[in-house]
N, C-alpha and C positions, 0 to 999 in steps of 0.2 A: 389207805383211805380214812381210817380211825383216825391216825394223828394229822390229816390234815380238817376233819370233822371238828376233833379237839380243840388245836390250834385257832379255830373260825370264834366255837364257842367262848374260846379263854380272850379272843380278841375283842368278841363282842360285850362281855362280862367285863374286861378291863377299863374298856372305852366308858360303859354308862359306871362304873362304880365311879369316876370321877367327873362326872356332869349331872349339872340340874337337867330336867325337862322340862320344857316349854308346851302349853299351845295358845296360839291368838284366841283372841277375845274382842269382841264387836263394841263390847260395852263394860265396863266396871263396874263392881259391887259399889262402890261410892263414887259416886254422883260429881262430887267437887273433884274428882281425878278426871274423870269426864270433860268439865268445864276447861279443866288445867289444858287436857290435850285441844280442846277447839281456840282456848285465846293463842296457843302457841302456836298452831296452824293459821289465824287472823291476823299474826304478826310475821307470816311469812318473807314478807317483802323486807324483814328487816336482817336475818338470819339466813335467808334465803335456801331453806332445807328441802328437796325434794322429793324427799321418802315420805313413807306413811310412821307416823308415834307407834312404838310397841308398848299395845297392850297386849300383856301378855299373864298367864295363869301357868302359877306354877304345877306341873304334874307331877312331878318327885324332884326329893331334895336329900344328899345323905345327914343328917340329925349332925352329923359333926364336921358337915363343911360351915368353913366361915360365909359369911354376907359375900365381900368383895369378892369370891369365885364366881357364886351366884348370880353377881351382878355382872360380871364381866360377859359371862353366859348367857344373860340377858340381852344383853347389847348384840352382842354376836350372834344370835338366835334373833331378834329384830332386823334383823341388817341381810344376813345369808338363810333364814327357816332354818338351820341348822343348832342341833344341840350336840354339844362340842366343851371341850373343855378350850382355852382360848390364851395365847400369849401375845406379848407385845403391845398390853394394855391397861393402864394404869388408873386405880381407883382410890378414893380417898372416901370416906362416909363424914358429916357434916354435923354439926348440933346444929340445928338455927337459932338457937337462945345464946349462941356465941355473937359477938361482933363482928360485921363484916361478913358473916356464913349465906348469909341470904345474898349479899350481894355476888358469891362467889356461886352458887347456886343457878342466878339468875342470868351470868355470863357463862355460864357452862354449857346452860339451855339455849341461849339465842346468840350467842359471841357475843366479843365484846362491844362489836356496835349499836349494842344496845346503850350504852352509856354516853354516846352520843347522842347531844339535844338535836342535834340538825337532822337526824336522821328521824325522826320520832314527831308525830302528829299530836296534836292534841286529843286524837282519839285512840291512837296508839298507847301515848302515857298513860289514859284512863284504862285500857288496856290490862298494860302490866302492872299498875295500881292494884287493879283485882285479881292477877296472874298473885300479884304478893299476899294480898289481903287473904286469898283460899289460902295459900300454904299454910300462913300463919293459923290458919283451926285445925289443921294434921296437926294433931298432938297424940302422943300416946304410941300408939301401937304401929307407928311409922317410920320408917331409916330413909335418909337420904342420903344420895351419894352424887359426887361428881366427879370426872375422869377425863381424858384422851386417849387416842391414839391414832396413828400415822401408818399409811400405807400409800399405795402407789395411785390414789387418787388424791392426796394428799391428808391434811393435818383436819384432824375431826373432835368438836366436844361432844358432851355428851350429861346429862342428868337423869338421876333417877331416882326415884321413887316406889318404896315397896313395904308395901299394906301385909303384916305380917296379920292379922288375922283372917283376910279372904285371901292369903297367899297370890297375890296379884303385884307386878310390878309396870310401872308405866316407865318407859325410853322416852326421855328427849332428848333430840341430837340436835345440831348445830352444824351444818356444812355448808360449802357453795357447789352446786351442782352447775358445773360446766361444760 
């Protein structure tokens, strides 16, 4: 009974020493991550995602895991409530003062039919106008990242964003729910 006690404990010890912890969050510490999740949800009809944005707060992190684990776990903790450590999912982190990083950003978060004129209102462009304009003042103490991955509902992006001083990360996905 001891080494199956053991066994339980070393499992559960193994498990969290290689996973962030999550919990939801109703609302962000900044305000403009807020706004980020309500135009991405206004422009649903273009992206057509029908989950809810993870906002989420980080509750433990180990000090010498990298970002992209975090993030991965992020996603995967948005997607299933599960904090988990997560494979079969690919993350890249972003400068936006690069060229092109914002537009790779921006098709990560809503697909690529975002770049289509035909698809996109004149209220929609006004939109992700200011979907851009916000990001562009995250400066500083913010990572961005963008990512996929593939399962048996099919092929999903994904964006993210995460506020290293209020330890808060926002999800935005990109799927078709069918």
């Amino acid at each position: 009974m001891k080494s199956l006690l053991l066994l339980l404990a070393t499992f559960v010890v193994y498990h969290s020493a290689f996973a962030a912890s999550f919990d939801r969050v109703n609302v962000m510490h900044d305000e403009r991550l807020d706004r980020l999740v309500e135009i991405h949800e206004s422009l649903s009809h273009v992206h057509g995602y029908c989950g809810n944005p993870g906002r989420l707060q980080i509750t433990a992190r180990r000090i010498n895991e990298i970002w992209e684990n975090t993030v991965k776990q992020a996603v995967y903790f948005s997607n299933t409530g599960v904090n988990a450590p997560v494979r079969n999912m690919k993350v890249n982190e972003l400068d936006l003062r690069k060229r092109g990083s914002v537009d790779q950003f921006i098709s990560a978060a809503f697909t690529e039919n975002i770049q289509d004129p035909t698809r996109l209102s004149g209220a929609d462009r006004q939109a992700l106008s200011s979907f851009i304009a916000i990001m562009g003042t995250l400066r500083g103490d913010y990572r961005f990242y963008i990512g996929g991955h593939q399962n048996f509902l099919g092929p999903a992006t994904f964006a993210v964003i995460v506020d290293l001083v209020n330890a808060e990360v926002l999800v935005l996905q990109a799927s078709y729910c069918e």
